[in-house]
C-alpha positions as CSV (number, residue, x, y, z in Angstrom):
1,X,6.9,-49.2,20.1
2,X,8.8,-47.3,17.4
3,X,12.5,-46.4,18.5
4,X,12.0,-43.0,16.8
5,X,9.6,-42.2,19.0
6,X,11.8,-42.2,22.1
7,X,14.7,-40.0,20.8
8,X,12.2,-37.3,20.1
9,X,13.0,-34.4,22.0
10,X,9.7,-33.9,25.4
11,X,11.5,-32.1,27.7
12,X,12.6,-28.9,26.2
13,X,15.3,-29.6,24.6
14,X,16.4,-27.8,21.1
15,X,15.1,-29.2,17.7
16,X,17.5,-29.6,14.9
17,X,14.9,-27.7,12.6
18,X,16.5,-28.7,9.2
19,X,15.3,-32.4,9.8
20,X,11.7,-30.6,10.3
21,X,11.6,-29.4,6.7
22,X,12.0,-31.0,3.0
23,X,15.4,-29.4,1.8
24,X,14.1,-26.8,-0.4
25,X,11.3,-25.8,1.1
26,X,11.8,-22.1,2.3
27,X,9.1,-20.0,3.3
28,X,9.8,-16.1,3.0
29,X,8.2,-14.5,6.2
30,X,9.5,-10.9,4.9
31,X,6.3,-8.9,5.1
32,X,5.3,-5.7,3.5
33,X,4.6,-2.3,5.4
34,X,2.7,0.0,3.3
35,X,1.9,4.0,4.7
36,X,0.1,5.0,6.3
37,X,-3.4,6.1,4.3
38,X,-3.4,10.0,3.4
39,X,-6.4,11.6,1.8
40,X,-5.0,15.0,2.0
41,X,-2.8,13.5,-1.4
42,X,-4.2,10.0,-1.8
43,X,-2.4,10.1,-5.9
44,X,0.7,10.4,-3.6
45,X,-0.5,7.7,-1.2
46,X,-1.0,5.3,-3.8
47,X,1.9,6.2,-6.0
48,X,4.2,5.1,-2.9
49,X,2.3,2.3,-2.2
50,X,2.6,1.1,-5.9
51,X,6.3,1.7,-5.8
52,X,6.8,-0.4,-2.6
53,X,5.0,-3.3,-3.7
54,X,6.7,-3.9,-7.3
55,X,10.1,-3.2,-5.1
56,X,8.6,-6.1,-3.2
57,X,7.9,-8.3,-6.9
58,X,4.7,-7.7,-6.2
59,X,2.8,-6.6,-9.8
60,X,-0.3,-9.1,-9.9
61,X,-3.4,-6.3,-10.1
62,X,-5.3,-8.9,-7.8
63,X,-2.5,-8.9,-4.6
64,X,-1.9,-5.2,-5.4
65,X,-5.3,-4.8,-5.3
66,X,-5.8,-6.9,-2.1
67,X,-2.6,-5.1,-0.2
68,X,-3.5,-1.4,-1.0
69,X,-7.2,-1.9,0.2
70,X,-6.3,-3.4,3.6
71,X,-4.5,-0.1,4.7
72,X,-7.7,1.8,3.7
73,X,-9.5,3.1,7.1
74,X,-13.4,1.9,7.4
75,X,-14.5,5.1,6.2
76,X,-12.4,5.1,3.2
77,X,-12.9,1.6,2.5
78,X,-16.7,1.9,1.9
79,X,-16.0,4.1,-0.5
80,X,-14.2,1.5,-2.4
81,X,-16.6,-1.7,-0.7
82,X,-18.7,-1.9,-4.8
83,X,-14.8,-3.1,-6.0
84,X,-13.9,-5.4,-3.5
85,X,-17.6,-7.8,-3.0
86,X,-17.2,-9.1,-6.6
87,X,-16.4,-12.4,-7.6
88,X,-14.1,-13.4,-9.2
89,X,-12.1,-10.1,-9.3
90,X,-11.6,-8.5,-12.4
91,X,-8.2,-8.3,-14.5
92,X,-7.5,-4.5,-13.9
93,X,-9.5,-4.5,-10.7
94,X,-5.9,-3.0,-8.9
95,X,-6.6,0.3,-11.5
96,X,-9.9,0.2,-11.2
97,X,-9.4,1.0,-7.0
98,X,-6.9,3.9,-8.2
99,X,-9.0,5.4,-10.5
100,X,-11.9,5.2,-8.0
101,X,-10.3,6.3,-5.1
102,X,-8.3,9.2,-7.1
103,X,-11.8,10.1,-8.7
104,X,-13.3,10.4,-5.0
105,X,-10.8,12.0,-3.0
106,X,-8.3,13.7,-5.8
107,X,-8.3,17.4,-4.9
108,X,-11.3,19.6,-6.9
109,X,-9.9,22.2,-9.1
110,X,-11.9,25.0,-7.2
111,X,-10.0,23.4,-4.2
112,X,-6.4,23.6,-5.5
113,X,-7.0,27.3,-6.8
114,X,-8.4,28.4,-3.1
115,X,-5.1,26.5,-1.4
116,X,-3.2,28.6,-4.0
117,X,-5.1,31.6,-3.1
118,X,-4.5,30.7,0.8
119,X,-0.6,30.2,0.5
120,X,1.4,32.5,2.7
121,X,2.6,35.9,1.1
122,X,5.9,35.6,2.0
123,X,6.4,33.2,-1.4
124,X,9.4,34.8,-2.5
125,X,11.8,34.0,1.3
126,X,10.8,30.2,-0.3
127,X,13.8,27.9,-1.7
128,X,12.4,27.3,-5.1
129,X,11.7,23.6,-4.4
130,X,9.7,24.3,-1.7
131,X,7.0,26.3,-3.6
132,X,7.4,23.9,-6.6
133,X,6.9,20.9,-3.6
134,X,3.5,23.3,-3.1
135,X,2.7,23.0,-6.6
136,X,3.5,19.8,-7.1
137,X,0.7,19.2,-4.0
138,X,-2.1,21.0,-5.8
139,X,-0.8,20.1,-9.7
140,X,0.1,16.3,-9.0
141,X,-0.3,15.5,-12.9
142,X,0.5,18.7,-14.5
């Protein structure tokens, strides 16, 4: 019987874990917490999302791609399902899922005039940032 064998530890007693791993060997167990999925401003949504992952060193399209469409709910996700079946996944397929989903669920422009139309008369009590944070809402790109 090897020796070894009887000083290993059976009866609950602590491990010395750095004789468990190669020295350099170091697995990073940080994980990443995107938001929550908003279609009321899914440019927003994704804009934040893409911010957190490359703070993260995350900027491969492909894990981009994978992270953004688990937070999607069911109903959004077979929106997107065309983009995510194909194999092997294309090069740009990360911007490809933005442009899709900001396509789909981007606010109309008769849409943004009516919520323009619909904000509340009492504009000018407003801070100015608050009606440009309205604007911004309905004019993401502009």
């Amino acid at each position: 019987m090897d020796p070894k064998l009887n000083d290993a530890p059976t009866s609950g007693h602590p491990v010395d874990e750095s004789q468990l791993e190669p020295a350099g060997c170091h697995v990073n167990a940080a994980r990443l917490e995107l938001p929550q999925f908003d279609a009321e401003d899914v440019d927003t949504w994704l804009l934040m999302c893409e911010n957190l992952l490359l703070d993260a060193g995350i900027s491969r399209q492909v894990t981009m791609f994978r992270k953004v469409l688990a937070r999607l709910p069911p109903e959004r996700f077979r929106m997107v399902k065309h983009l995510a079946v194909r194999h092997p996944l294309p090069d740009d397929c990360y911007d490809q899922l933005k442009n899709c989903l900001s396509g789909r669920l981007a606010i109309a422009p008769a849409e943004r005039l009516r919520r323009l139309e619909s904000l509340p008369p009492e504009l000018r009590d407003w801070k100015p940032s608050q009606l440009y944070g309205q604007l911004e809402i309905l004019y993401p790109d502009e």
